[in-house]
C-alpha positions in Angstrom: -2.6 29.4 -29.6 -4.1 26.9 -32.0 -2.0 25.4 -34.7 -3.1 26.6 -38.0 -4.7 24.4 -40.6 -3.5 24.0 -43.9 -5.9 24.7 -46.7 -5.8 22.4 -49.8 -4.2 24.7 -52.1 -1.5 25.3 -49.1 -0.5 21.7 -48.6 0.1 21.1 -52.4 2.4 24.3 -52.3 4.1 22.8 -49.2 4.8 19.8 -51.1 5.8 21.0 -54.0 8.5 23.6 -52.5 9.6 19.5 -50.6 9.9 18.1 -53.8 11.4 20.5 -55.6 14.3 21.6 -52.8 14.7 17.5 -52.7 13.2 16.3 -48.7 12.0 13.4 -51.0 14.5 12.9 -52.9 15.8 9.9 -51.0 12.5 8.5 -50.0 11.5 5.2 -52.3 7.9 5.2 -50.8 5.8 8.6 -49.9 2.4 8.0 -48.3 -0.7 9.6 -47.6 -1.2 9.3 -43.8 2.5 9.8 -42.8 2.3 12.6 -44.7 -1.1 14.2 -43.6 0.3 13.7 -40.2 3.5 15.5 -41.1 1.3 18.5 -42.2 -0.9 18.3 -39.2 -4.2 17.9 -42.0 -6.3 15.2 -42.9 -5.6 12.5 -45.8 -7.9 13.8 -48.5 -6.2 17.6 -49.4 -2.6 15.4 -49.3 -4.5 12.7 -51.7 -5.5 15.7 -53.9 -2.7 17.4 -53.5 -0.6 13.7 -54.9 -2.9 13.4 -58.2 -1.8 17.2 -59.2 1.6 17.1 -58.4 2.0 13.6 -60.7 0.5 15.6 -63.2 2.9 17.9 -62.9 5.6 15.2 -63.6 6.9 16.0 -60.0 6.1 12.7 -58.9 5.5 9.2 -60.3 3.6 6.8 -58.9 5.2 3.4 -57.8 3.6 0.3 -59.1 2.4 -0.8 -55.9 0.9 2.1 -54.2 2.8 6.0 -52.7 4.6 7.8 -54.9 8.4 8.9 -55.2 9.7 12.2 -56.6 11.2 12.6 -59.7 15.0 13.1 -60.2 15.0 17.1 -61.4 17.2 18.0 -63.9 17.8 22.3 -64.6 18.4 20.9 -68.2 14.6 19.4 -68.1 13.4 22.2 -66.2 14.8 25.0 -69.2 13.7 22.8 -71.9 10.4 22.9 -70.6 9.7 26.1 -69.9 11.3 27.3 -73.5 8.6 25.6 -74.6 6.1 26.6 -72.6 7.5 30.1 -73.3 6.8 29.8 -77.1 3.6 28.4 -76.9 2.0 30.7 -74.4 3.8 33.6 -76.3 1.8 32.4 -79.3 -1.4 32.3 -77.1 -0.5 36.1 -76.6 0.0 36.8 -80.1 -2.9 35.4 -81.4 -5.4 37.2 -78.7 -3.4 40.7 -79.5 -4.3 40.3 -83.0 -7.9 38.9 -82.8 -8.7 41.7 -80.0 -10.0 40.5 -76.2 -13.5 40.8 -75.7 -14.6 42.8 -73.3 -15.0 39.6 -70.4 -11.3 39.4 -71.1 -10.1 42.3 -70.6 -11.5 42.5 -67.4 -11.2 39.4 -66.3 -7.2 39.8 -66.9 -7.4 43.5 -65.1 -9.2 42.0 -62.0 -6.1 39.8 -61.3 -4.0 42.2 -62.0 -5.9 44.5 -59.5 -6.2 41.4 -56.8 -2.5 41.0 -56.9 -1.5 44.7 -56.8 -3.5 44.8 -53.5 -1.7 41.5 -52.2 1.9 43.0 -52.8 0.7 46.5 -51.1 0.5 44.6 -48.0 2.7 45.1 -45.2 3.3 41.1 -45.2 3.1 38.2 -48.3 2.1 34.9 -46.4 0.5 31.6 -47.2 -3.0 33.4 -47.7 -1.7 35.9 -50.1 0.3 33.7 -51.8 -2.8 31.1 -52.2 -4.6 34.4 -53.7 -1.5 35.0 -55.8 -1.7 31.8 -57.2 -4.9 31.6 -57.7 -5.0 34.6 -60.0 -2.1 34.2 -61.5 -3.7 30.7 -62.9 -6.9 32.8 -64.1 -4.6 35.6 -66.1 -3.0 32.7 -68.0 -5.6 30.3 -68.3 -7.4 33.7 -69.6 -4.7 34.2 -72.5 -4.8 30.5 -73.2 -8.1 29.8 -73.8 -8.4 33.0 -75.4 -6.5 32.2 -78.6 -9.1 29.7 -79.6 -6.3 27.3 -80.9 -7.0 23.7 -79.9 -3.4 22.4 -80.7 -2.1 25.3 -79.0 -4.0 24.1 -76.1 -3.5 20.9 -76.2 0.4 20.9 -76.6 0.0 23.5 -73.3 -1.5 20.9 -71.3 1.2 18.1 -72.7 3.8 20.2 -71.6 2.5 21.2 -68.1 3.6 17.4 -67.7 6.8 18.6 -67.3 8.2 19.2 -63.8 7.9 23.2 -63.3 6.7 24.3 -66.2 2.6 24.8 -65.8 1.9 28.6 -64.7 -0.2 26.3 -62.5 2.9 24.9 -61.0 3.7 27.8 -58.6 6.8 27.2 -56.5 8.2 29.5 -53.5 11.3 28.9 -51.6 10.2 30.2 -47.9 14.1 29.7 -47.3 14.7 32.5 -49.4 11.5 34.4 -49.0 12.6 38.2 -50.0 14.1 37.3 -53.1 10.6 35.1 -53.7 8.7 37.8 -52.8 10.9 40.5 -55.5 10.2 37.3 -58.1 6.5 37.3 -57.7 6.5 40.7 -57.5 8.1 41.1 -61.0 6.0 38.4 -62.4 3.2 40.9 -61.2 4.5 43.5 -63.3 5.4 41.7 -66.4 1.3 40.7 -65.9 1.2 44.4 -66.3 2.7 44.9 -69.3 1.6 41.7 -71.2 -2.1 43.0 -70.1 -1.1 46.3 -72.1 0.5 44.6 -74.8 -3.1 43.3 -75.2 -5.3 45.7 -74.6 -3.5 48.1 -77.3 -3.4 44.7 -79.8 0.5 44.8 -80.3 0.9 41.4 -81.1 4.8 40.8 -81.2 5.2 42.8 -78.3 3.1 41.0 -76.7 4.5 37.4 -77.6 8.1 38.5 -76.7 6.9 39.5 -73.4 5.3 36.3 -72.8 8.1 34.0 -73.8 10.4 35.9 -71.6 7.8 36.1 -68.6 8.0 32.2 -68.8 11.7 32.3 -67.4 10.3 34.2 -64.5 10.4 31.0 -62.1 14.3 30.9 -62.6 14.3 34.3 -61.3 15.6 33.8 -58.0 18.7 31.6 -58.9 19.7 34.2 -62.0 19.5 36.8 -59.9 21.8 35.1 -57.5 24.4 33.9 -60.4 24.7 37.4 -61.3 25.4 38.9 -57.6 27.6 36.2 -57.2 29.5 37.2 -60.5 28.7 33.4 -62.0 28.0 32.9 -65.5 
């Protein structure tokens, strides 16, 4: 049987789960072609796949040439997604109040329909998660965009800088992949019910329920702290 090939959007979501669970962490100097040959793909989706996550503040690029991962901090990581948090629950606020048009609304109910379908499946893999992520990017982008505020925006996209804290920065821990698969599948739902918060134009409803789906990507480790009985 043929060895799969990675897509583009697969290799950076391989990285980034090897960044974030620290393979690189030790490594001063991370190429593209010993990579791309770790990956069994060719140079250009690991180039691509480089620029993003140093956008992400998940690497930094050495003054040379390669890269080396950033030191990761759960301080950094909370800070970041507080804010991200307040700022996208504004977004939400200011679409519920203004009203989605009617390219909204259905744009945001076609991802939510997309991903209801991927999580009916008797498996989640690396295609459905690419799908995943690739509507989960278009329901945010979707409430983003739609508030119309520039600063809003533009603090957003200052802020995805931060390691982990872009919607675009999806991360999934195949280690653990039942409790990754209940986190997704709650972010799904929350989707659900910031969609209705919308749709029915209850603005502080629906800005609460955005801040709080931001702390969806610590899901997995609160929910172990609590059936562990930490604090």
């Amino acid at each position: 049987m043929s060895k799969q090939i990675l897509s583009g959007q697969q290799v950076l979501l391989k990285l980034r789960e090897m960044i974030i669970s620290g393979e690189f962490v030790d490594a001063k100097h991370i190429a593209e072609i010993p990579t791309a040959k770790m990956l069994g793909v060719s140079r250009q989706p690991v180039r691509i796949a480089f620029q993003l996550l140093e956008q992400e503040g998940l690497l930094i690029k050495n003054p040379t040439r390669g890269y080396r991962a950033r030191e990761i901090s759960p301080d950094l990581i909370q800070h970041a997604l507080e804010v991200r948090g307040v700022l996208e629950g504004l977004a939400a606020k200011t679409l519920a109040e203004k009203g989605m048009s009617e390219l909204q609304q259905q744009t945001l109910l076609n991802c939510i329909q997309v991903c209801e379908e991927l999580f009916s499946r008797q498996q989640f893999g690396e295609q459905e998660l690419e799908q995943y992520d690739k509507f989960n990017i278009i329901f945010h982008d979707t409430i983003i965009q739609g508030s119309e505020n520039i600063a809003l925006i533009q603090a957003l996209i200052k802020n995805n800088q931060m390691p982990m804290a872009s919607a675009k920065a999806l991360t999934y821990d195949s280690k653990h992949a039942l409790s990754e698969y209940r986190r997704l599948h709650f972010a799904h739902l929350q989707h659900c019910s910031i969609y209705d918060a919308l749709l029915h134009r209850q603005a502080g409803r629906a800005e609460t329920l955005m801040r709080e789906h931001s702390r969806v990507v610590a899901f997995t480790t609160t929910m172990q702290k609590i059936l562990q009985n930490k604090t």
